[in-house]
C-alpha positions in Angstrom: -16.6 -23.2 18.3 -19.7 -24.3 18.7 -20.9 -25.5 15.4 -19.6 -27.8 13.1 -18.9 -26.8 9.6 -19.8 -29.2 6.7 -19.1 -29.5 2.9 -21.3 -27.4 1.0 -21.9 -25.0 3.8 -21.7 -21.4 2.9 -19.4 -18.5 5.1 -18.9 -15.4 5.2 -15.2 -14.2 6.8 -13.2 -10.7 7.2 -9.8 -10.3 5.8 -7.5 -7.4 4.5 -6.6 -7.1 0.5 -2.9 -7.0 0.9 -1.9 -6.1 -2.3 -3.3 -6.5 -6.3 -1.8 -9.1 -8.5 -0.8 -7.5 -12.2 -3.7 -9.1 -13.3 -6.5 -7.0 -11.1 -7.3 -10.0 -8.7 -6.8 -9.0 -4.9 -4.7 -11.4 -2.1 -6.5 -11.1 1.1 -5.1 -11.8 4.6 -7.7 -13.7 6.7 -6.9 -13.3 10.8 -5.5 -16.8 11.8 -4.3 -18.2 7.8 -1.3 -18.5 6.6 -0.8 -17.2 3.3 -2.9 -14.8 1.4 -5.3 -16.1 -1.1 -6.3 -15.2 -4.1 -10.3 -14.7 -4.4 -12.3 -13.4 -7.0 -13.4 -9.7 -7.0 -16.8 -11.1 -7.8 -16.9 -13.0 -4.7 -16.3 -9.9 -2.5 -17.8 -7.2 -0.6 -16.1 -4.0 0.7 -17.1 -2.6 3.9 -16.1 0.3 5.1 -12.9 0.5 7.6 -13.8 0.6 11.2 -13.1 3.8 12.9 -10.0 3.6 15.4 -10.8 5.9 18.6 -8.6 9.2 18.8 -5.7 9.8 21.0 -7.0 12.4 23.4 -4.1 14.5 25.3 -4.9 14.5 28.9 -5.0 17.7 30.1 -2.0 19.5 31.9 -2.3 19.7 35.5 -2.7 23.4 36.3 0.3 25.0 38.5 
């Protein structure tokens, strides 16, 4: 990491909503935490999912 963070400094970070608490708020997953947090809806932003290549067959070797 090349920079060092310092109190006050403001982040963005990409996690997965794992699942919705009764009350409406979200529990995200961040790659590399350890538990799910619970964040405000206000304080997110959905992007869309990214695209995950297609399985292509390889084509059969003619006889």
């Amino acid at each position: 990491m090349d920079r060092k963070f310092q109190k006050g400094d403001h982040v963005l970070a990409k996690g997965e909503v794992i699942w919705i608490d009764e009350d409406g708020m979200p529990r995200v997953r961040f790659k590399g935490g350890e538990i799910p947090i619970r964040i405000s809806p206000s304080s997110l932003e959905l992007v869309p999912k990214p695209v995950k290549p297609k399985k292509t067959k390889a084509a059969e070797p003619s006889p």
